[in-house]
PyMOL Python script that loads the backbone (N, CA, C, O; Angstrom):
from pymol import cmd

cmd.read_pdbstr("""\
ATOM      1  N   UNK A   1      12.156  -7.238  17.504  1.00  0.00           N
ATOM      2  CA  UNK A   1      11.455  -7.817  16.371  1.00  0.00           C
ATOM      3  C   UNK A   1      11.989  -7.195  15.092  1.00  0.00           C
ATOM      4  O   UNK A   1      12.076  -6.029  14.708  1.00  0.00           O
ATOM      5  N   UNK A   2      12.344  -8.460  14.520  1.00  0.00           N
ATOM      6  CA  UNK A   2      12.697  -7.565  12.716  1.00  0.00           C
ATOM      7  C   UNK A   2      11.584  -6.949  12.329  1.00  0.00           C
ATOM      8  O   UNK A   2      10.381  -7.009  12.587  1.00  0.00           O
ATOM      9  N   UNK A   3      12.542  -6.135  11.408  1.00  0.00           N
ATOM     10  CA  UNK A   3      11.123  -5.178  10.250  1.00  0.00           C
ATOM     11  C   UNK A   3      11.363  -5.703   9.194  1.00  0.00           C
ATOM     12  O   UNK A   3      12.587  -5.728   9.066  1.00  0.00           O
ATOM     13  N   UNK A   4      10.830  -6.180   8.282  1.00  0.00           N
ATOM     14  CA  UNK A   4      10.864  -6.874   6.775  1.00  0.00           C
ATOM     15  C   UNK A   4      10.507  -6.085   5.974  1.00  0.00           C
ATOM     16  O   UNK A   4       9.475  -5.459   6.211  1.00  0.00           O
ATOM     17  N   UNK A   5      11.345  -5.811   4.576  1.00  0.00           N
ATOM     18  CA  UNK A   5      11.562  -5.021   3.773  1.00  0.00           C
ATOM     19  C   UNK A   5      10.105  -5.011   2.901  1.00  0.00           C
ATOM     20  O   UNK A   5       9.412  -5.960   2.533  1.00  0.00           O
ATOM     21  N   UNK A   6       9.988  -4.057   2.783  1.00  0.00           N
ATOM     22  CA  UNK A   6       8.239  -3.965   1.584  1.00  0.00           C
ATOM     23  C   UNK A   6       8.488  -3.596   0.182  1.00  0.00           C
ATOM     24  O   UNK A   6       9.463  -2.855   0.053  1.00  0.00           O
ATOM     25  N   UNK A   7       8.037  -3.826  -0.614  1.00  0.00           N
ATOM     26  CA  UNK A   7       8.306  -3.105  -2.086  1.00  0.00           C
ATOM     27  C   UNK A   7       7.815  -1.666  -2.230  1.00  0.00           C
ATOM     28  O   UNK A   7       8.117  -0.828  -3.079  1.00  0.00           O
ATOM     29  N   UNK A   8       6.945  -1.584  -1.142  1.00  0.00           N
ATOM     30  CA  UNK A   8       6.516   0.244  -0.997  1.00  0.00           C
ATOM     31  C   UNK A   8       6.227   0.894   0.574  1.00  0.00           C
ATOM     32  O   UNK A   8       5.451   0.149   1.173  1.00  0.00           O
ATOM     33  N   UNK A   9       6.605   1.973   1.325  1.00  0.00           N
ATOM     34  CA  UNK A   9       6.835   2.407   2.538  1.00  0.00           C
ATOM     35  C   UNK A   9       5.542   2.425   2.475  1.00  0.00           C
ATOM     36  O   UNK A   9       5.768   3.494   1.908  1.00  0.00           O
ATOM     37  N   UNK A  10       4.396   2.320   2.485  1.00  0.00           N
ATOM     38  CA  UNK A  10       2.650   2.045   2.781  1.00  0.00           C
ATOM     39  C   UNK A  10       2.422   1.417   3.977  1.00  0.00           C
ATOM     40  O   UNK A  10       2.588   0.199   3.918  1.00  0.00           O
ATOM     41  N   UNK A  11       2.065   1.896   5.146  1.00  0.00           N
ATOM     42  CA  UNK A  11       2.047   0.778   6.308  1.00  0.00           C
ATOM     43  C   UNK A  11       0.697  -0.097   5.750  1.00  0.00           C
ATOM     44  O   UNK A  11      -0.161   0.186   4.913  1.00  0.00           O
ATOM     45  N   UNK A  12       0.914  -1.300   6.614  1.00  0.00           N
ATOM     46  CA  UNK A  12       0.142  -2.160   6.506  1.00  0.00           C
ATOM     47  C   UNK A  12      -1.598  -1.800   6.696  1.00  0.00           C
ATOM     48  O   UNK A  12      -2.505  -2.427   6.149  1.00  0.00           O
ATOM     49  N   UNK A  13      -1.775  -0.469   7.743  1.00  0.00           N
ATOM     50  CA  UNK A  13      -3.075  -0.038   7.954  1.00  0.00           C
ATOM     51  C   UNK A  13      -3.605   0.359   7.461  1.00  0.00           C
ATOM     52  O   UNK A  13      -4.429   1.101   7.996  1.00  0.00           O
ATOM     53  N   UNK A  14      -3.591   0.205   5.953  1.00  0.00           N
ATOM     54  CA  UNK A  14      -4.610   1.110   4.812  1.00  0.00           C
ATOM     55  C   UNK A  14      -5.535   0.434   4.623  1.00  0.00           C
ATOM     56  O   UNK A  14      -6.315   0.976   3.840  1.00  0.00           O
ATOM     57  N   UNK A  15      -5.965  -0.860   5.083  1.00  0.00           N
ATOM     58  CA  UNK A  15      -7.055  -1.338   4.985  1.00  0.00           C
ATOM     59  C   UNK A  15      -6.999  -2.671   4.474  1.00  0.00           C
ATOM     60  O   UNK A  15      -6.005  -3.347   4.740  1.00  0.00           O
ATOM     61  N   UNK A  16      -7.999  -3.189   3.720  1.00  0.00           N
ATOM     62  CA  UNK A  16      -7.840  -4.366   3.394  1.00  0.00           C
ATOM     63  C   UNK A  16      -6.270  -4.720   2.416  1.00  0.00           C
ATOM     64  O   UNK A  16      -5.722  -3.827   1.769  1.00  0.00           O
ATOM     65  N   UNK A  17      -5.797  -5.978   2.468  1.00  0.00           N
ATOM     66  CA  UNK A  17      -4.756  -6.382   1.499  1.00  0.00           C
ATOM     67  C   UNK A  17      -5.321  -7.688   0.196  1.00  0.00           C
ATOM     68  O   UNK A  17      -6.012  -8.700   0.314  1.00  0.00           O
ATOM     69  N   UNK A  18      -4.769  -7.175  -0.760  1.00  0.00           N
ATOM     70  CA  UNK A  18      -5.827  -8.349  -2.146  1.00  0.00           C
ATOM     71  C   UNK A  18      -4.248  -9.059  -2.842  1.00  0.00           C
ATOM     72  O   UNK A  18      -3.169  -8.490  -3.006  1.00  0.00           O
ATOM     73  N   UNK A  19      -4.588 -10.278  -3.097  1.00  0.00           N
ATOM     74  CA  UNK A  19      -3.876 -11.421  -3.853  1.00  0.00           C
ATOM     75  C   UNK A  19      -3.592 -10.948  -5.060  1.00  0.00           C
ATOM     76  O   UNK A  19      -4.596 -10.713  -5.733  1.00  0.00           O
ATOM     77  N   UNK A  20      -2.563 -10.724  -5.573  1.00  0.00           N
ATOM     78  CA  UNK A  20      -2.130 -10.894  -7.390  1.00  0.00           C
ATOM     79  C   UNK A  20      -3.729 -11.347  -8.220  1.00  0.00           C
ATOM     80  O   UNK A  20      -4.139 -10.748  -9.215  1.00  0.00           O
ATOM     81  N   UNK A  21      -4.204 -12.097  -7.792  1.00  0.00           N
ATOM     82  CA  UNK A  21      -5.258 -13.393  -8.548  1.00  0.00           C
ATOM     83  C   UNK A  21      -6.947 -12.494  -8.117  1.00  0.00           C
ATOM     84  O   UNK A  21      -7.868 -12.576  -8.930  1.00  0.00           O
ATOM     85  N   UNK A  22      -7.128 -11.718  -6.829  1.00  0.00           N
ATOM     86  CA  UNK A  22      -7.774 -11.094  -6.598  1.00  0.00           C
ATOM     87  C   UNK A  22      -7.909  -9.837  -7.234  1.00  0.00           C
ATOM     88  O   UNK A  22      -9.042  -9.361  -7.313  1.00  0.00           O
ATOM     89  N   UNK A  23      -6.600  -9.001  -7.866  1.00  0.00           N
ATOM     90  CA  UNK A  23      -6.380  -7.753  -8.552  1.00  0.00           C
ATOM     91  C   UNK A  23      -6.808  -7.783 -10.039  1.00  0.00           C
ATOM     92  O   UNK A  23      -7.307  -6.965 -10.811  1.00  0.00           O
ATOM     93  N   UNK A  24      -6.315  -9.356 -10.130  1.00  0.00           N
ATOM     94  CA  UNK A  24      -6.800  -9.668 -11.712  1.00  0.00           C
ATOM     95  C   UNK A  24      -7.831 -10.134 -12.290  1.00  0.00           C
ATOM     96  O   UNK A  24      -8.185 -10.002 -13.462  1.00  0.00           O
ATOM     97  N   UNK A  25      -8.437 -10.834 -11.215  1.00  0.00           N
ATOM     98  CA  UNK A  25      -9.974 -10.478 -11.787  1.00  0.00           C
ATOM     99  C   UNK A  25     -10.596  -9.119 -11.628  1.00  0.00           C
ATOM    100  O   UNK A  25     -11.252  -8.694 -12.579  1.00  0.00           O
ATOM    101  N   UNK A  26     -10.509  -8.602 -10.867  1.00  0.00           N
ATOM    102  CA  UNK A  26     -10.963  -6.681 -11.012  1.00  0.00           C
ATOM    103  C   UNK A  26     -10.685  -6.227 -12.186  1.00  0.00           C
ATOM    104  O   UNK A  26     -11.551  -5.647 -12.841  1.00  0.00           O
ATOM    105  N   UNK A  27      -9.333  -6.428 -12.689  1.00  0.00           N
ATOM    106  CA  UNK A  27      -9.253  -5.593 -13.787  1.00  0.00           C
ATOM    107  C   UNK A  27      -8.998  -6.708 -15.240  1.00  0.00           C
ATOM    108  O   UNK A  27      -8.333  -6.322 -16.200  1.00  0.00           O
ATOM    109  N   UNK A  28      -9.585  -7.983 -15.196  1.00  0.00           N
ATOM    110  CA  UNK A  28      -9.623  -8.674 -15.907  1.00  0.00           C
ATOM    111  C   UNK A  28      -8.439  -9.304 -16.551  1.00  0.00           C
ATOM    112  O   UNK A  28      -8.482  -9.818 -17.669  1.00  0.00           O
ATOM    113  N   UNK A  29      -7.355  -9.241 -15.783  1.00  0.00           N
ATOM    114  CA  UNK A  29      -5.769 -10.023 -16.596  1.00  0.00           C
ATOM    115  C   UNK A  29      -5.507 -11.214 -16.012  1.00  0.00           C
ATOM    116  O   UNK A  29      -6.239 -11.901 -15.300  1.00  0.00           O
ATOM    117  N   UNK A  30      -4.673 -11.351 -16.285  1.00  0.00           N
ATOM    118  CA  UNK A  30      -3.715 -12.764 -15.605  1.00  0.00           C
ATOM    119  C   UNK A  30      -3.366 -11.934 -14.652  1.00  0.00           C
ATOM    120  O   UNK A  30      -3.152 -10.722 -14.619  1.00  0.00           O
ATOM    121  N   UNK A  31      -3.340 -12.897 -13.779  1.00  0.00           N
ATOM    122  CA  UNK A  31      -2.179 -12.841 -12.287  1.00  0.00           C
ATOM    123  C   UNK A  31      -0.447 -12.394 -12.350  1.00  0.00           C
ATOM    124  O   UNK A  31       0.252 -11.747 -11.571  1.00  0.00           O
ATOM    125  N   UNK A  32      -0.274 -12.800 -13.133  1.00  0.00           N
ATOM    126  CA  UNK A  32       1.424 -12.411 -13.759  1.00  0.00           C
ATOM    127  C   UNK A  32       1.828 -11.503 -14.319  1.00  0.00           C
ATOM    128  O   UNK A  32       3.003 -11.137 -14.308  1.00  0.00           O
ATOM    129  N   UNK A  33       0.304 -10.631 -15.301  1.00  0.00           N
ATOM    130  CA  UNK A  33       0.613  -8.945 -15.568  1.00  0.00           C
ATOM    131  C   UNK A  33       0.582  -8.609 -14.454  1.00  0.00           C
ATOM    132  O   UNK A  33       1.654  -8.048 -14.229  1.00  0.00           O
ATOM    133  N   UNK A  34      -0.172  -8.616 -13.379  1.00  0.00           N
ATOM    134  CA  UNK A  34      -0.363  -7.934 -12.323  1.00  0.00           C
ATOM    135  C   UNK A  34       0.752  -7.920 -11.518  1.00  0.00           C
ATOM    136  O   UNK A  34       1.054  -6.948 -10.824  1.00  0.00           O
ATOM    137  N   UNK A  35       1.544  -9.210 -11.585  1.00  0.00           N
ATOM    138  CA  UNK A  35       3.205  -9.075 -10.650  1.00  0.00           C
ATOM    139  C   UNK A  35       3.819  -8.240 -11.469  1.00  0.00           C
ATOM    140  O   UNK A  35       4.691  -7.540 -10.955  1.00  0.00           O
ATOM    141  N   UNK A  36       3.546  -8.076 -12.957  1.00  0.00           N
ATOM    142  CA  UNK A  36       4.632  -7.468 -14.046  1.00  0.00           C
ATOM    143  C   UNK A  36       4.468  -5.730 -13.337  1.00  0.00           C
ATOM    144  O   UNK A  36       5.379  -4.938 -13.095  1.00  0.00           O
ATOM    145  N   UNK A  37       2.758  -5.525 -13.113  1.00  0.00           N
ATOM    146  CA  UNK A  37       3.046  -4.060 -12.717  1.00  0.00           C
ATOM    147  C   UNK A  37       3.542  -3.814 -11.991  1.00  0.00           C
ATOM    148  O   UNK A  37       4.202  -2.776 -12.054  1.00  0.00           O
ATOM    149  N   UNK A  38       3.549  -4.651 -10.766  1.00  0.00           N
ATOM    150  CA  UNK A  38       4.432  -4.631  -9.501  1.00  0.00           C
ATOM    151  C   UNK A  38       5.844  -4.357  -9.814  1.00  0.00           C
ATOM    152  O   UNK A  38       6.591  -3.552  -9.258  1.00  0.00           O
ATOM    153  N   UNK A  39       6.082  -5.127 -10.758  1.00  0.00           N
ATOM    154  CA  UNK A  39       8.095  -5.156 -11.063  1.00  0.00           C
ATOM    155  C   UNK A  39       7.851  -3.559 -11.626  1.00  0.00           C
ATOM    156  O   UNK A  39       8.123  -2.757 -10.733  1.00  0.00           O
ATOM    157  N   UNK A  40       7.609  -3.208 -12.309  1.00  0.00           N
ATOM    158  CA  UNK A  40       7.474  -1.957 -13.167  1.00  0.00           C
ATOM    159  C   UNK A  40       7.245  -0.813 -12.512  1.00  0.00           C
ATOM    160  O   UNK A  40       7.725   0.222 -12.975  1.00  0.00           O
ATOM    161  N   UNK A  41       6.536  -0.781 -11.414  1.00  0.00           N
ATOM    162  CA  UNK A  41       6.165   0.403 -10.468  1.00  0.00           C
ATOM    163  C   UNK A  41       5.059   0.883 -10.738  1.00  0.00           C
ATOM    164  O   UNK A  41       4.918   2.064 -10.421  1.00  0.00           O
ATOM    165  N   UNK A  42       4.054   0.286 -11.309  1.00  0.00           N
ATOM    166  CA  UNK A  42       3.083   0.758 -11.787  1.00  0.00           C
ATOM    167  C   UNK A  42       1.698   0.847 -10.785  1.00  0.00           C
ATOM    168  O   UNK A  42       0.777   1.662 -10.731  1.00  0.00           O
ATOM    169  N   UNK A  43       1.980  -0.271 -10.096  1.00  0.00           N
ATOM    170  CA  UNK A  43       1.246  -0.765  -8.977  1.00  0.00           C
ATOM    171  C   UNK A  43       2.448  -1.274  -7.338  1.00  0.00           C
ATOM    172  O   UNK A  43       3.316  -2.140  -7.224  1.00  0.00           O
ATOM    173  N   UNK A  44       1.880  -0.198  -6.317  1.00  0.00           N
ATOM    174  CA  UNK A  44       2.788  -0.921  -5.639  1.00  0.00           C
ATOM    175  C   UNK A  44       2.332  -1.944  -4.624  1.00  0.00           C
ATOM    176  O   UNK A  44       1.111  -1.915  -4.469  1.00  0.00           O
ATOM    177  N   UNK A  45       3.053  -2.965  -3.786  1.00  0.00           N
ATOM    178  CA  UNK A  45       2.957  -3.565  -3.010  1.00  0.00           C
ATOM    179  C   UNK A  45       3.339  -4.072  -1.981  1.00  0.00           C
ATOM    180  O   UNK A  45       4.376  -3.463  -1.719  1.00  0.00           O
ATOM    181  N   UNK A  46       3.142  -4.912  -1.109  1.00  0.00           N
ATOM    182  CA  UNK A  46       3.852  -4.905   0.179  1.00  0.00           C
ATOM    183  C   UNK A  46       4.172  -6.513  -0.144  1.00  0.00           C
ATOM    184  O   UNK A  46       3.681  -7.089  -1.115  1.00  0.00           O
ATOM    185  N   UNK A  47       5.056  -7.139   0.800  1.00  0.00           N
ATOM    186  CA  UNK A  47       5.513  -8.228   0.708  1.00  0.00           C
ATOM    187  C   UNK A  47       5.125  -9.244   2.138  1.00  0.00           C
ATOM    188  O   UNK A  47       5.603  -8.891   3.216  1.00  0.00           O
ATOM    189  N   UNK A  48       4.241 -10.509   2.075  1.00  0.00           N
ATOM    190  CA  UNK A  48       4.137 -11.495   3.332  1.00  0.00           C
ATOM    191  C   UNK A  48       5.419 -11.699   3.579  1.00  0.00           C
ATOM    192  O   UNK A  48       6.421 -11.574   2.876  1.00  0.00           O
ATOM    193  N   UNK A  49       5.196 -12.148   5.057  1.00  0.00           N
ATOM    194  CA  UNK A  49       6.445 -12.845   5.661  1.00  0.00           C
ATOM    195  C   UNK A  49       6.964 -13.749   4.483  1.00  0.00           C
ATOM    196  O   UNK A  49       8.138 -13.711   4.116  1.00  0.00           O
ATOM    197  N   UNK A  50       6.050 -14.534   3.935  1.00  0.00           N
ATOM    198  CA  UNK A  50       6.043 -15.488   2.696  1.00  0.00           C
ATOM    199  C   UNK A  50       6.615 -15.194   1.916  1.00  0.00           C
ATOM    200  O   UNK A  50       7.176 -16.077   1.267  1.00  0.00           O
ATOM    201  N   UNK A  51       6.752 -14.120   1.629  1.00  0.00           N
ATOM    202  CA  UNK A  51       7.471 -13.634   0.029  1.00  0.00           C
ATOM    203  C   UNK A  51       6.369 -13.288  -0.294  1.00  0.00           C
ATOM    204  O   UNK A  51       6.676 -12.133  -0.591  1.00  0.00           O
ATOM    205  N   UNK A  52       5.328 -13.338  -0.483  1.00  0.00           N
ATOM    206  CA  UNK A  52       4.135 -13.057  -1.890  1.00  0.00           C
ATOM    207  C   UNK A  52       3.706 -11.477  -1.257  1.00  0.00           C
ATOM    208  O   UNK A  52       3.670 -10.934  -0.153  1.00  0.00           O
ATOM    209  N   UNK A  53       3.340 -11.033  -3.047  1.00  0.00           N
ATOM    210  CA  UNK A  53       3.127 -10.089  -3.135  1.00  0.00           C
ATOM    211  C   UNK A  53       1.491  -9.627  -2.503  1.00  0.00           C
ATOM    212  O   UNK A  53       0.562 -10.378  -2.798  1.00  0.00           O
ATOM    213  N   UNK A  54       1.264  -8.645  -1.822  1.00  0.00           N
ATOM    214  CA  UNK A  54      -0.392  -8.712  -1.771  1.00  0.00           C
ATOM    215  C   UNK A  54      -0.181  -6.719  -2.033  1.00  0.00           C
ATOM    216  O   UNK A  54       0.897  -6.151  -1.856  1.00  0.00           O
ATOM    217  N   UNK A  55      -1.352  -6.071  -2.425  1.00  0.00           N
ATOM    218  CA  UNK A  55      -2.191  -5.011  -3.028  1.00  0.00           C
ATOM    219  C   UNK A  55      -2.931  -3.958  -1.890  1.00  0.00           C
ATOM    220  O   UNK A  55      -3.893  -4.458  -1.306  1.00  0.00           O
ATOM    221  N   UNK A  56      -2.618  -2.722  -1.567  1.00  0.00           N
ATOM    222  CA  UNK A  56      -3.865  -2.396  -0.728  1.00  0.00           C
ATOM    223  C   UNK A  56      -5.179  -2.259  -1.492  1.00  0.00           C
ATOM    224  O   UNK A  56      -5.049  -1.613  -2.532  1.00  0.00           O
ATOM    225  N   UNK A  57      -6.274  -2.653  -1.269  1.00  0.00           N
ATOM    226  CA  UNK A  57      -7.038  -2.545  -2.352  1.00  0.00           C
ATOM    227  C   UNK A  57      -7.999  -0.663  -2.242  1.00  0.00           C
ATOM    228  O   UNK A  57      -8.951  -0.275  -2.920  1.00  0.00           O
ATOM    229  N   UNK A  58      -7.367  -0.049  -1.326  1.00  0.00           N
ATOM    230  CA  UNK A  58      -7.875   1.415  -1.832  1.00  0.00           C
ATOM    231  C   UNK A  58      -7.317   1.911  -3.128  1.00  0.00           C
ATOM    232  O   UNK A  58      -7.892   2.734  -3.840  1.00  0.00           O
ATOM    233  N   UNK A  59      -5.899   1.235  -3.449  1.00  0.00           N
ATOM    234  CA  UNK A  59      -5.300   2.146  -4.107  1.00  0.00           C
ATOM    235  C   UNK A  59      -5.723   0.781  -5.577  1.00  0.00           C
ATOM    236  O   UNK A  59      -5.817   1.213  -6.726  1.00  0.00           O
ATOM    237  N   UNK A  60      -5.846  -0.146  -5.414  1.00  0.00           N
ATOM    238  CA  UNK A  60      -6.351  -0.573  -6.563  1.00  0.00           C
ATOM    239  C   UNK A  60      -8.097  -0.346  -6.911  1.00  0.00           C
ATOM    240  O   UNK A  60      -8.474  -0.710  -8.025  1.00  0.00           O
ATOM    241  N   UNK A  61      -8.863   0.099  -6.194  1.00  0.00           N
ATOM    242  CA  UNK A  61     -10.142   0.776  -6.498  1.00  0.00           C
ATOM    243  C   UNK A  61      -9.737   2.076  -7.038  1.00  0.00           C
ATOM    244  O   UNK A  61     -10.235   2.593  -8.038  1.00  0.00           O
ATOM    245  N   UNK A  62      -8.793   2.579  -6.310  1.00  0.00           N
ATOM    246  CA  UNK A  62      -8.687   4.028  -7.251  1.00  0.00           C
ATOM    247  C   UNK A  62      -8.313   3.980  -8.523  1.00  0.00           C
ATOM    248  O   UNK A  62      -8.905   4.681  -9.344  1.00  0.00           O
ATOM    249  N   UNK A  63      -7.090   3.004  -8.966  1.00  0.00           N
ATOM    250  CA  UNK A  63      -6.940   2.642 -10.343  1.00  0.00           C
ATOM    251  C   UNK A  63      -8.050   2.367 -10.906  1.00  0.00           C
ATOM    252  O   UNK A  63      -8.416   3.237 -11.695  1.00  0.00           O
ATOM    253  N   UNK A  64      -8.776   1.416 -10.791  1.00  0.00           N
ATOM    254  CA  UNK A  64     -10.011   0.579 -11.434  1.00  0.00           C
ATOM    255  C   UNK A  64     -11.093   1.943 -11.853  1.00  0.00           C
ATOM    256  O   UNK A  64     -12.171   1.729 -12.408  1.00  0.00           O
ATOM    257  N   UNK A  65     -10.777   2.884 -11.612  1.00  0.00           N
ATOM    258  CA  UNK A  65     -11.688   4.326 -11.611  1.00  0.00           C
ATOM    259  C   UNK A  65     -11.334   4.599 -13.270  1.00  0.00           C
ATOM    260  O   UNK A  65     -12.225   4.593 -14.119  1.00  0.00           O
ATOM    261  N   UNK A  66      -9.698   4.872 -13.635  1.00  0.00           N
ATOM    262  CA  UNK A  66      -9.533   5.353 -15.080  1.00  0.00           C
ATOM    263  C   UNK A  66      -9.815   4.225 -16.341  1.00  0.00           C
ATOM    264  O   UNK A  66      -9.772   4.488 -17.543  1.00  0.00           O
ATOM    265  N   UNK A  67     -10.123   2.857 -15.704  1.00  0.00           N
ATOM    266  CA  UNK A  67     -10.154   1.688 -16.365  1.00  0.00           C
ATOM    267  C   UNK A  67     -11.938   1.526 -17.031  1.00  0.00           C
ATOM    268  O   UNK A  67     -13.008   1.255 -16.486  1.00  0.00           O
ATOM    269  N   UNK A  68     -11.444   1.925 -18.777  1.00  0.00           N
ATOM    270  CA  UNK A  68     -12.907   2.124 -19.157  1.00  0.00           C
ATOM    271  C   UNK A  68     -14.039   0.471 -18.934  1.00  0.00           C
ATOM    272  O   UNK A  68     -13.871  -0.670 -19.365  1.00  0.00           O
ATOM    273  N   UNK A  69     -14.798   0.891 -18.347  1.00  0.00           N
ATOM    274  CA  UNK A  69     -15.793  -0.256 -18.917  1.00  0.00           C
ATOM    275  C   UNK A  69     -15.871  -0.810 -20.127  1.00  0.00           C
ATOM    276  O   UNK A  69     -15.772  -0.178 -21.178  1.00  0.00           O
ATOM    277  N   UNK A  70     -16.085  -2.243 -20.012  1.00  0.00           N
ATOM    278  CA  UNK A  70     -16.466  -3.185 -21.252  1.00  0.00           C
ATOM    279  C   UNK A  70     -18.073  -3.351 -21.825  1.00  0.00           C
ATOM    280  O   UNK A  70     -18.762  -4.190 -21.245  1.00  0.00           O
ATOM    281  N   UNK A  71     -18.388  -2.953 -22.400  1.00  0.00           N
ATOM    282  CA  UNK A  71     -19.764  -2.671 -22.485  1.00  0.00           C
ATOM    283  C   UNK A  71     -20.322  -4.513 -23.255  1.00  0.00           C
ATOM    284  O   UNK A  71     -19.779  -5.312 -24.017  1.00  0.00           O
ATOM    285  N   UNK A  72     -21.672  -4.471 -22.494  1.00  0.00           N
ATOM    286  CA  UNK A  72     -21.863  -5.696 -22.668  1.00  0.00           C
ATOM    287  C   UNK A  72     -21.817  -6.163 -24.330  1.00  0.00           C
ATOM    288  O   UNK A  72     -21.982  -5.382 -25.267  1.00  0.00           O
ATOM    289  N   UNK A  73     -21.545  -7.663 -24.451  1.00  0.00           N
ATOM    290  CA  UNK A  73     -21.520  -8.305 -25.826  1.00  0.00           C
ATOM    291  C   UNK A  73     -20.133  -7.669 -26.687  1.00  0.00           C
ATOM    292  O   UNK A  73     -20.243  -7.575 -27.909  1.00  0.00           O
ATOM    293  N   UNK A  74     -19.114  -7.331 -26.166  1.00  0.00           N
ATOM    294  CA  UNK A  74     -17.589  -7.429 -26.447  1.00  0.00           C
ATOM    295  C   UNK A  74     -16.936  -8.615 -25.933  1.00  0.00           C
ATOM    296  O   UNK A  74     -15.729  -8.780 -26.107  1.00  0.00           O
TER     297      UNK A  74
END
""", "prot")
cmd.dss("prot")
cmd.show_as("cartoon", "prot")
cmd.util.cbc("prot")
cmd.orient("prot")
């Protein structure tokens, strides 16, 4: 069986995996900053058989930690 290349050595067992579109509503952007962090290294990710990018989401809860709250009526 092939092994298919990942954008980060993270095995797949860290738990749940989240959509570009799933990351960005968490932290409130477009879907396309969120591939931009991916290109950038800012955020890493693993790659579907598909091509598409998906997120472990431990390590995007841990981000979402330094990300200040919006306090209501902004």
């Amino acid at each position: 069986m092939a092994v298919h290349t990942t954008l980060s050595e993270a095995p797949l067992t860290q738990g749940a995996l989240l959509t570009p579109g799933e990351v960005a509503v968490l932290f409130r952007v477009d879907p396309k900053t969120v591939t931009r962090w991916a290109q950038a290294g800012k955020l890493s990710a693993v790659r579907t058989l598909g091509g598409h990018r998906r997120f472990h989401e431990a390590e995007v809860r841990q981000l979402l930690t330094g990300v200040p709250q919006q306090r209501a009526g902004e």
